[in-house]
Backbone bond lengths (Angstrom), bond angles and torsions (degrees), N, CA, C in turn:
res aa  C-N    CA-C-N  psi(-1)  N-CA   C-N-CA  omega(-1)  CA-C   N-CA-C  phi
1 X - - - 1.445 - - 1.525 111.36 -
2 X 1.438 117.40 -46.82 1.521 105.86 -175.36 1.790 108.56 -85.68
3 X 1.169 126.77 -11.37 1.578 119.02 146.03 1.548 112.13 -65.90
4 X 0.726 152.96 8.00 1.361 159.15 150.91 1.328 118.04 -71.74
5 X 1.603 110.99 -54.81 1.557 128.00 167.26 1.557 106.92 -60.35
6 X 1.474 118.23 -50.99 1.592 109.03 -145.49 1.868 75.28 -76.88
7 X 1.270 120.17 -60.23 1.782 114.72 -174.44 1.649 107.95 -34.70
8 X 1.105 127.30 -57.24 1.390 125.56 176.45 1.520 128.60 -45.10
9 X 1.518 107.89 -35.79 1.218 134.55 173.56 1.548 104.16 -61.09
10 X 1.308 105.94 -73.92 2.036 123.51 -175.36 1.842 89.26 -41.79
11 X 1.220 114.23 -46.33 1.744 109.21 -158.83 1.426 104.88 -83.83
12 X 1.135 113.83 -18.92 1.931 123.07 -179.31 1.751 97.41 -68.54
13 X 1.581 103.57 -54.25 1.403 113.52 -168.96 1.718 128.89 -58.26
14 X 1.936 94.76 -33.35 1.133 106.41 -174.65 1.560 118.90 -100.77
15 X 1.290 92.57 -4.34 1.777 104.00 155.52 1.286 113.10 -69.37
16 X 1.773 107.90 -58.55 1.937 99.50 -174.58 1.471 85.90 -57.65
17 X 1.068 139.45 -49.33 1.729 114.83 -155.60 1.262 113.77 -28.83
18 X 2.001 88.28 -75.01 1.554 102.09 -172.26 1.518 121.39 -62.76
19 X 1.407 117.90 10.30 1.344 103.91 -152.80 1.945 84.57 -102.55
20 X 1.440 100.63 -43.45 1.550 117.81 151.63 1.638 117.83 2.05
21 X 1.633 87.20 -93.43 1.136 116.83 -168.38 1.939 122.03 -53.94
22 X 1.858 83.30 -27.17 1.773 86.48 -177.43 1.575 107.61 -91.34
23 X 1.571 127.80 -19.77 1.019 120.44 -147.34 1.468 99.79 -115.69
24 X 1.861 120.09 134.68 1.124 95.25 -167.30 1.870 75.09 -122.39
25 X 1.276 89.43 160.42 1.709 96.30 -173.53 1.799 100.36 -121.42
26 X 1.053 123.68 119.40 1.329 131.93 179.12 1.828 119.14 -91.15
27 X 0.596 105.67 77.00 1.613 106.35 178.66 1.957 126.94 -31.75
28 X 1.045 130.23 129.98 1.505 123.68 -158.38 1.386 102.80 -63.86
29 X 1.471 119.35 121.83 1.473 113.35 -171.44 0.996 89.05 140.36
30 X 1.182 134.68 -82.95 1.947 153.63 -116.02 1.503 91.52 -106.90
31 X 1.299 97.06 160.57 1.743 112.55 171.99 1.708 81.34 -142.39
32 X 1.771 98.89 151.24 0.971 110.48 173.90 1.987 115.46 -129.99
33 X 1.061 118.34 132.57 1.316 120.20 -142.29 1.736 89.86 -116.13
34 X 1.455 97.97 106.89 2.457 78.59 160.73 1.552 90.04 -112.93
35 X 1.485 81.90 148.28 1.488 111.07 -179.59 1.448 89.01 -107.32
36 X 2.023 100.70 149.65 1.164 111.38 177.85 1.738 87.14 -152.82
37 X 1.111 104.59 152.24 1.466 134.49 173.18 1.890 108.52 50.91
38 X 1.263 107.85 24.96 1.565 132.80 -171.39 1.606 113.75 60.82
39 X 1.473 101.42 46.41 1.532 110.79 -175.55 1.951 91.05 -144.82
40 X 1.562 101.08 142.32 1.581 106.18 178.52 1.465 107.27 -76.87
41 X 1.826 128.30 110.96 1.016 105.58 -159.82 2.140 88.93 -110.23
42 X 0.839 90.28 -16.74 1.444 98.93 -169.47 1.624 122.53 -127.10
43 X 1.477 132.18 119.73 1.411 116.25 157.57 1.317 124.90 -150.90
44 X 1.073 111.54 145.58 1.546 119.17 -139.70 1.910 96.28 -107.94
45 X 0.983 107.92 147.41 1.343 135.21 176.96 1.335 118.51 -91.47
46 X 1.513 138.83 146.95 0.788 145.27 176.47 1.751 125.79 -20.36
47 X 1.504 143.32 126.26 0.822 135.56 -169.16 1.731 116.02 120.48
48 X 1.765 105.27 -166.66 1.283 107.01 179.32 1.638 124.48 -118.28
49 X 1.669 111.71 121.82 1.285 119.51 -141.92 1.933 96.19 -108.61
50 X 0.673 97.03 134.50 1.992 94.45 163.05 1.253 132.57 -128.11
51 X 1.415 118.64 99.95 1.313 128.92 176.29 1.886 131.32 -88.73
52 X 0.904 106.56 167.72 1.986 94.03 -179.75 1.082 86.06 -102.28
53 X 1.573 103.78 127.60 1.023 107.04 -173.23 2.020 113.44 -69.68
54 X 1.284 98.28 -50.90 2.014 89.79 179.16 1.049 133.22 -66.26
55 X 1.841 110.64 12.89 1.337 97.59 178.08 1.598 96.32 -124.30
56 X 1.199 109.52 4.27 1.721 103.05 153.60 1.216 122.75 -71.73
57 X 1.617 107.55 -45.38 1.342 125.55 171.05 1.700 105.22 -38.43
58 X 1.625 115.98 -58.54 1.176 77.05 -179.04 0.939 122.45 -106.48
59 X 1.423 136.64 29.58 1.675 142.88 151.79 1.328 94.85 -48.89
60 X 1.528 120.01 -36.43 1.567 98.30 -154.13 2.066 101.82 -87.22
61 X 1.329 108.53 -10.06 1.261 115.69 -158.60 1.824 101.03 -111.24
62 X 1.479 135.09 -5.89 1.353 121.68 171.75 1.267 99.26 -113.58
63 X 1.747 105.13 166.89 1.147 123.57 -144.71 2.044 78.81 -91.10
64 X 1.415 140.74 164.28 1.182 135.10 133.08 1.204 142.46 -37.36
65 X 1.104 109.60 -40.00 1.564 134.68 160.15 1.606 121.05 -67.52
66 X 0.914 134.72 -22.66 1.025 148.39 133.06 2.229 123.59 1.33
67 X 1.401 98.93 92.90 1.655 84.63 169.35 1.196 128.41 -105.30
68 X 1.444 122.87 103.55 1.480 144.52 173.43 1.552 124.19 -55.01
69 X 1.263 117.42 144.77 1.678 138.77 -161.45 1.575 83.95 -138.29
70 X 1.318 105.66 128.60 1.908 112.74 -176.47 2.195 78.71 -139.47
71 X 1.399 110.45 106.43 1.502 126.23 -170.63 1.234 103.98 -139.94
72 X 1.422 110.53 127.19 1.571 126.42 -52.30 1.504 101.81 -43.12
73 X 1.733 124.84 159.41 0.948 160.59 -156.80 1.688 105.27 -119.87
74 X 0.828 120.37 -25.38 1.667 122.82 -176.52 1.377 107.02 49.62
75 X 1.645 121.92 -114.94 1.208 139.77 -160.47 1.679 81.92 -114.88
76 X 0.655 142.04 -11.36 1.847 137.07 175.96 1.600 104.44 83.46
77 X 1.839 105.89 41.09 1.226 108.69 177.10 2.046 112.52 -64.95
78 X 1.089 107.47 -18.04 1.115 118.36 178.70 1.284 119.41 -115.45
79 X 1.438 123.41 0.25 1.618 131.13 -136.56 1.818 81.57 -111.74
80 X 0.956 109.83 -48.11 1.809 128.33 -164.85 1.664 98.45 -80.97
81 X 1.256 138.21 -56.49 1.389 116.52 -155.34 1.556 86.03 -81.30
82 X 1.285 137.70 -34.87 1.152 112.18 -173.23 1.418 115.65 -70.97
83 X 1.719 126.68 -13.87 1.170 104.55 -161.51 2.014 96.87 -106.52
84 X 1.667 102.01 22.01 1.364 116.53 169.73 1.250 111.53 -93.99
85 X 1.249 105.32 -22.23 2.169 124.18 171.51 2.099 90.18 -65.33
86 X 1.054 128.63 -46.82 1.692 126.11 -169.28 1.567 113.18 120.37
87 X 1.827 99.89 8.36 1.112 100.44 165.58 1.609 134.16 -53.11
88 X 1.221 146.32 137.30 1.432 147.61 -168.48 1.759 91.05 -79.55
89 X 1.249 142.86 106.37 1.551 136.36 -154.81 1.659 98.77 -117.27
90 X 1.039 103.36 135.48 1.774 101.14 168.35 1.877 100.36 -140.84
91 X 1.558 119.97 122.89 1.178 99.09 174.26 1.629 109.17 -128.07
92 X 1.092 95.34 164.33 2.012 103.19 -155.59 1.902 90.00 -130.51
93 X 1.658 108.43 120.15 1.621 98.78 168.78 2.263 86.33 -164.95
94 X 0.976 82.99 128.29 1.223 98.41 173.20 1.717 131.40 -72.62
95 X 1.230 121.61 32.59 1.599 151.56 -159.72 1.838 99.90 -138.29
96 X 1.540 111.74 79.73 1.607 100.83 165.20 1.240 117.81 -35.10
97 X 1.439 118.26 -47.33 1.393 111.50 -139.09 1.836 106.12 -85.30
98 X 1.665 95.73 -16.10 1.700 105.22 171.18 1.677 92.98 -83.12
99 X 1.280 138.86 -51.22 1.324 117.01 -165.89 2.061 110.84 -61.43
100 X 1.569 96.21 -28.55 1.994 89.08 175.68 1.072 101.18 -38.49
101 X 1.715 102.92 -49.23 1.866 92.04 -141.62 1.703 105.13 -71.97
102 X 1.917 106.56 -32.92 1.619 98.20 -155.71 2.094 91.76 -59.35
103 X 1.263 91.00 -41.84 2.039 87.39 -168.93 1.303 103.37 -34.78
104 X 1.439 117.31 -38.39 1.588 116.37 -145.22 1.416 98.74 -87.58
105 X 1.490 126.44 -35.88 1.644 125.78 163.67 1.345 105.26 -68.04
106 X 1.090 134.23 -27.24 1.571 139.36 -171.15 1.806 99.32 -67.08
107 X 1.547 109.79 -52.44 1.351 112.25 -159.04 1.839 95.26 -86.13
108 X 1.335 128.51 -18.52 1.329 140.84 -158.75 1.915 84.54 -90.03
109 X 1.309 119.63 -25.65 1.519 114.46 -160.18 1.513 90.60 -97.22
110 X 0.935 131.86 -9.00 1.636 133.26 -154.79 1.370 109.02 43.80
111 X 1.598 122.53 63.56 1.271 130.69 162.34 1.386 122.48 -134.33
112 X 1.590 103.63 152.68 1.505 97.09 -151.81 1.461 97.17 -112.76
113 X 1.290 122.22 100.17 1.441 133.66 -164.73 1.884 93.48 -130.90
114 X 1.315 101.25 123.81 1.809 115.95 165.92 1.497 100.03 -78.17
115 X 1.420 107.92 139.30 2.017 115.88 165.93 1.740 73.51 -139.68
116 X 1.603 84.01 153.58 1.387 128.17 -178.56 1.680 124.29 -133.21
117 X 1.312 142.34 126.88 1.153 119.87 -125.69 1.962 51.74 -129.75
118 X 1.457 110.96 116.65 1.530 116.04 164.13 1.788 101.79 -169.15
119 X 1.584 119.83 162.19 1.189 130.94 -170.14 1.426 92.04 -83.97
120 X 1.117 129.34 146.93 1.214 159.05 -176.13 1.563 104.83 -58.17
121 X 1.706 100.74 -62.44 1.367 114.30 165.32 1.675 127.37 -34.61
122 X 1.494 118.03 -55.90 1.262 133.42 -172.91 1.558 108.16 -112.07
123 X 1.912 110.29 59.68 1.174 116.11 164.13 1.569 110.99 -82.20
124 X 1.792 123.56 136.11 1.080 128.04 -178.51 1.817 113.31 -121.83
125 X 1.707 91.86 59.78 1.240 110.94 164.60 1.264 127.25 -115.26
126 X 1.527 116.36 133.43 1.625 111.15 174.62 1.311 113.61 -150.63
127 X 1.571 97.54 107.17 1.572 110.67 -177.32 1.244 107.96 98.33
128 X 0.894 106.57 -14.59 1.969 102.27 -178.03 1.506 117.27 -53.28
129 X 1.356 108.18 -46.49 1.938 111.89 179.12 1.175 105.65 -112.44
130 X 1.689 98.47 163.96 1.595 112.00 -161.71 1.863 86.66 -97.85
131 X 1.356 123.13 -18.75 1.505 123.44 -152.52 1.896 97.31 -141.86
132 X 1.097 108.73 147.11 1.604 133.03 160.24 0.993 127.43 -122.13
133 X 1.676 129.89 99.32 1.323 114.36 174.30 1.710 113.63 -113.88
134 X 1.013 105.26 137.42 1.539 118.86 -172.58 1.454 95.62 -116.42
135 X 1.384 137.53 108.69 1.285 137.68 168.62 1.200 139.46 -108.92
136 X 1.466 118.75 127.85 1.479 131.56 174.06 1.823 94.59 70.96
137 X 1.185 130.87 -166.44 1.499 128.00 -174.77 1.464 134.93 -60.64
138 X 1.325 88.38 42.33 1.775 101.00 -159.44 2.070 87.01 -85.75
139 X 0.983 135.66 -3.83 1.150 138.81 -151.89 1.521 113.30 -141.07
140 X 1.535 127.20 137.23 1.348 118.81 -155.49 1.539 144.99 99.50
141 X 1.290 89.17 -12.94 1.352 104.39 -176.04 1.909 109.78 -93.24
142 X 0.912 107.74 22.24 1.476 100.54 -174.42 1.794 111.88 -136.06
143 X 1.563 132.15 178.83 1.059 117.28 -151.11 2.181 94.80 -75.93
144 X 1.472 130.70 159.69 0.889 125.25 137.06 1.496 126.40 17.84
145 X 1.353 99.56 -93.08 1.946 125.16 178.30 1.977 92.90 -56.06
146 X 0.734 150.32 -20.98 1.206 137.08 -154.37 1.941 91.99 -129.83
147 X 0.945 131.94 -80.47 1.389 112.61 157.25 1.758 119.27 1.96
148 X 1.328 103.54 -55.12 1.701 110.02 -163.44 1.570 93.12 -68.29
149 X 1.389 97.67 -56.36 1.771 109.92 -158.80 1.619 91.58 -65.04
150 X 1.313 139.58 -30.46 1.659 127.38 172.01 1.444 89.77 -47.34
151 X 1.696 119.42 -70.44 1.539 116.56 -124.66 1.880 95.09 -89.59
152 X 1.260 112.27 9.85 1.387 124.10 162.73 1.478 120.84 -68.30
């Protein structure tokens, strides 16, 4: 019973966190402005706004100019809002049927983001991007020796 409580507690807490972190509340009066790539791309009006929070974070932290590698890329759940920030986007995931769909939100967003239907393992890029993002457990799953040679 009291692991029940203290678990309930940790999950109460880490809801307000995240709930925190995504929600920005604007007070009547105020406009609230995020800047991304040192240009005003967004500002919000009175009320309650919800953003993700880590990928503002790094709207607010890469350069525009900037050319991005999103590995694996999935459905371009991450591949697209960043490359709606003015990110330069390229995404690589070896699953056709996730690259249809990201093109098809990609071309539906009017954004011009490259996907590449290749193993993660046997990427044949060098120098092309300024950035690599590999996100949340997209990474790890393979032997040791092959792990290294990805993060090489």
């Amino acid at each position: 019973m009291e692991s029940t409580l203290i678990w309930s507690v940790i999950v109460a807490f880490l809801a307000i966190v995240i709930v925190r972190k995504a929600v920005i509340i604007v007070r009547q009066g105020y406009e609230y402005t995020v800047e991304r790539f040192g240009k005003y791309s967004t500002t919000f009006g009175p009320g309650f706004h919800v953003m993700v929070p880590f990928v503002n974070r790094i709207g607010q932290r890469v350069n525009m100019m900037e050319r991005v590698l999103d590995v694996p890329c999935g459905q371009g759940r991450l591949t697209l809002p960043l490359a709606e920030m003015g990110l330069r986007m390229t995404g690589v995931d070896r699953t056709p049927s996730y690259l249809r769909r990201a093109r098809r939100r990609a071309r539906e967003a009017g954004l011009d983001v490259q996907f590449h239907q290749l193993d993660m393992r046997e990427l044949d890029f060098d120098g092309e991007f300024d950035a690599v993002f590999n996100w949340f457990g997209s990474f790890g799953y393979f032997s040791d020796e092959e792990n290294l040679r990805f993060a090489r």
